[in-house]
C-alpha positions in Angstrom: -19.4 -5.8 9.2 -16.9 -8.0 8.0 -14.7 -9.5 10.6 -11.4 -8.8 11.6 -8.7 -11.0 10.9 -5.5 -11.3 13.0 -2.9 -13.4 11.2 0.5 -12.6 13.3 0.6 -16.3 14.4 1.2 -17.3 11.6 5.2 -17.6 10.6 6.0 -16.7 6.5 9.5 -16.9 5.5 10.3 -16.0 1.6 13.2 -16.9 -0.2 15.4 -14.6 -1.1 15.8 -14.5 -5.1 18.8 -11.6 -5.1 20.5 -10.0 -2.2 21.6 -6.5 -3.5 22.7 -5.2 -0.3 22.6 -6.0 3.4 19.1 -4.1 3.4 18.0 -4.7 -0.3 16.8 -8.0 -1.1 14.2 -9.7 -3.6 11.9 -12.1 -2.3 9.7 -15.1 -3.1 6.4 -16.4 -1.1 4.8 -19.5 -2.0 1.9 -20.3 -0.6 -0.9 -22.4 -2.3 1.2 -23.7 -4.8 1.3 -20.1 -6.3 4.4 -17.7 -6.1 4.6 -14.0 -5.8 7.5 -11.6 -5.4 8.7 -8.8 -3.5 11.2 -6.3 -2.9 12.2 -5.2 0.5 14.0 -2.2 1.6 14.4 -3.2 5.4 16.0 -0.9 8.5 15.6 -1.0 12.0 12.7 0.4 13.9 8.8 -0.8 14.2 7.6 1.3 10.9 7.1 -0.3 7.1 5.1 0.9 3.9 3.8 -2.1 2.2 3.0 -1.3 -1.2 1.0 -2.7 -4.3 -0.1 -2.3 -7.8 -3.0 -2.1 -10.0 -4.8 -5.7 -11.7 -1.6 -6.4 -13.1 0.5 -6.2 -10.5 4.3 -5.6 -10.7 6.5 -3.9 -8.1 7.7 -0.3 -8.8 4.5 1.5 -8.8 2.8 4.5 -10.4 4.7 7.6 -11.8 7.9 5.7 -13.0 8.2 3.9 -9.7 6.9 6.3 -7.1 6.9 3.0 -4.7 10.7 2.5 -5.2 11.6 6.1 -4.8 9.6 6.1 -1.6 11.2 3.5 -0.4 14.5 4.6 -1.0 13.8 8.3 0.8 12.1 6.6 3.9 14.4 3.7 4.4 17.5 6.2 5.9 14.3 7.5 8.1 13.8 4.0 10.3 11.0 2.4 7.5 11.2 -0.3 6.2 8.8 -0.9 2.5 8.0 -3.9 0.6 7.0 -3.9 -2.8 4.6 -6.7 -3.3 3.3 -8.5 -6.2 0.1 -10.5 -6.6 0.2 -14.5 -6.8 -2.9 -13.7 -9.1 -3.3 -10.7 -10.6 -6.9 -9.5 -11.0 -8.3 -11.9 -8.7 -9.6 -9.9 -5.3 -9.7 -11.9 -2.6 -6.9 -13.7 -3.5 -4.7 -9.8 -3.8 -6.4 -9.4 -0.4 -4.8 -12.6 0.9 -1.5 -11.7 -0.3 -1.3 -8.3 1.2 -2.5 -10.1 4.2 0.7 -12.1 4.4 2.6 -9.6 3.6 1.4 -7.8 6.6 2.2 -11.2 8.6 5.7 -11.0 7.3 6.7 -7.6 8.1 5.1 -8.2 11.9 7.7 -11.4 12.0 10.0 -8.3 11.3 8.8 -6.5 14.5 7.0 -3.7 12.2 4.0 -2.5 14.6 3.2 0.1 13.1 2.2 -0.5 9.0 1.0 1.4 6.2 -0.6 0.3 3.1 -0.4 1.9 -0.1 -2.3 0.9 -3.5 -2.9 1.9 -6.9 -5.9 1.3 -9.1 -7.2 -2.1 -8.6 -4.5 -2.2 -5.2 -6.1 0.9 -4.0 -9.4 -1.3 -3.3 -7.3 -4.4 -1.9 -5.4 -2.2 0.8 -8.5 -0.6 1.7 -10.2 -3.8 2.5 -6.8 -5.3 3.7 -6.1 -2.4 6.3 -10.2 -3.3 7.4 -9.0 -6.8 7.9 -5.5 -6.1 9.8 -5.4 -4.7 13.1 -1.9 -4.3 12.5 -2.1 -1.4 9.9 -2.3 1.6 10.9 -3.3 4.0 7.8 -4.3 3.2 4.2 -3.7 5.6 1.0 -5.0 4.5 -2.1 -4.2 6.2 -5.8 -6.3 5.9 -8.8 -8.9 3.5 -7.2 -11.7 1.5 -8.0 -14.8 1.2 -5.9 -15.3 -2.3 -6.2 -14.7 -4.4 -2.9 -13.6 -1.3 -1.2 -17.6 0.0 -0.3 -17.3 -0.8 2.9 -14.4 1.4 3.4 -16.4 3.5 6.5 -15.2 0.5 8.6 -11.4 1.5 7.8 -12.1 4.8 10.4 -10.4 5.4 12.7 -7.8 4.5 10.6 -6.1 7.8 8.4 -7.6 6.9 4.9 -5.7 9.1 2.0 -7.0 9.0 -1.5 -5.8 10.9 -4.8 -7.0 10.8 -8.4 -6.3 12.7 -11.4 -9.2 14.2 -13.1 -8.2 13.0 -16.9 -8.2 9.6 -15.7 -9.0 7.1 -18.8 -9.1 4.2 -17.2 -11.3 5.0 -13.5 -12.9 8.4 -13.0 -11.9 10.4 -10.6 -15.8 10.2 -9.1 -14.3 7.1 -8.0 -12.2 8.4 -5.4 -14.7 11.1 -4.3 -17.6 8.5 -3.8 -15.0 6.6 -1.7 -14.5 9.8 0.1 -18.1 10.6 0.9 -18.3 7.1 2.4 -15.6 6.8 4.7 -15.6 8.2 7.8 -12.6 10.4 9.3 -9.9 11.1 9.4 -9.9 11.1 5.8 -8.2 13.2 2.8 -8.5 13.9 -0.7 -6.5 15.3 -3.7 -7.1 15.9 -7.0 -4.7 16.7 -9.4 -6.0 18.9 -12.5 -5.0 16.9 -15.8 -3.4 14.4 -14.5 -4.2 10.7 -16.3 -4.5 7.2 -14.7 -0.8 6.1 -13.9 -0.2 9.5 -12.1 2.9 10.8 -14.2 1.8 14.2 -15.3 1.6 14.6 -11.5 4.8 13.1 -10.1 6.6 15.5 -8.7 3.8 17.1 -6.7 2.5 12.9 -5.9 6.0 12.0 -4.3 5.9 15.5 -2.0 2.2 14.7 -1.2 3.3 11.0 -0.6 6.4 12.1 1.7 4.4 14.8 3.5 1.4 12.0 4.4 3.7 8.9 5.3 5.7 11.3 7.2 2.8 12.4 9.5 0.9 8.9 9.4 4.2 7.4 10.9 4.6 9.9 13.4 7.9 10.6 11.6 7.5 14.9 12.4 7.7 13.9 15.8 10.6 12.4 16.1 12.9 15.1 13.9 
């Protein structure tokens, strides 16, 4: 088992690169000598989505920018989400390490109570990052690979959400359902008939499926 590893004492402040709005801001880390970026929606309240993309990273997500219209839905709902590229695209551990500190970063924000979303090649690294972080509290990951997520029966009891569409070209959809046989509860699947790798034959019925799960993994039903 891979140990867990608790990086809240550790203080990371970006740069802001544009300020849009009081709540709306683009962000820099550096670490390492190496830059990545983000975009944060921030609001009051102890909940965030942190989200990530596939092996070549970038910021708005699957199905034209499912991340971005997620976070602009949840935000007037007391959740705060940041978009976060990769210092190195591709490289695992090191995509691990930045979701990592982007974990440390919202709990400088006093967000308890995290979610990790991933696509493709992210889907893996959020898996293995929400193993590593005591401070995330449910994983769902689109489109993903196997590779450095097999271990993903040590996310339980974490909520674990995977989807796939069956026409993927790029990762079969047996991807997602040998991740599901492996990991323990709770745990869901969907699969979306005919829909391809980046997920936009599917959007519509991906961003109610994606509102529906976040809505229940942060507790969100209970407080309407």
């Amino acid at each position: 088992m891979r140990p867990r590893i608790d990086k809240t004492r550790t203080k990371i402040e970006p740069v802001v690169t544009k300020q849009e709005s009081d709540s709306v801001k683009n962000i820099q880390f550096n670490k390492h000598g190496a830059a990545n970026i983000g975009r944060i929606h921030e609001t009051p309240g102890d909940k965030a989505v942190l989200y990530v993309f596939g092996a070549g990273g970038g910021l708005g997500g699957p199905a034209g920018g499912m991340y971005e219209r997620m976070a602009v839905k949840f935000q007037p709902l007391g959740v705060t989400s940041l978009q976060l590229d990769y210092r190195r695209p591709g490289y695992f551990e090191d995509c691990v390490d930045d979701v990592l500190s982007g974990i440390v970063y919202l709990s400088s924000l006093e967000k308890t109570d995290i979610v990790l979303v991933g696509h493709s090649f992210g889907g893996a690294v959020v898996i293995r990052s929400g193993i590593q972080s005591d401070e995330v509290s449910a994983v769902a990951a689109l489109s993903s690979q196997t590779v450095g997520a097999e271990n993903v029966a040590e996310l339980s009891p974490k909520p674990l959400l995977l989807i796939h569409g069956t026409d993927d070209e790029v990762l079969p959809h047996s991807c997602s359902m040998y991740l599901y046989r492996e990991a323990l509860e709770p745990k869901e699947m969907i699969l979306y008939e005919g829909c391809r790798h980046g997920l936009d034959q599917c959007r519509d019925d991906l961003d109610k499926a994606m509102t529906s799960w976040l809505t229940e993994v942060l507790g969100l039903d209970r407080q309407a």
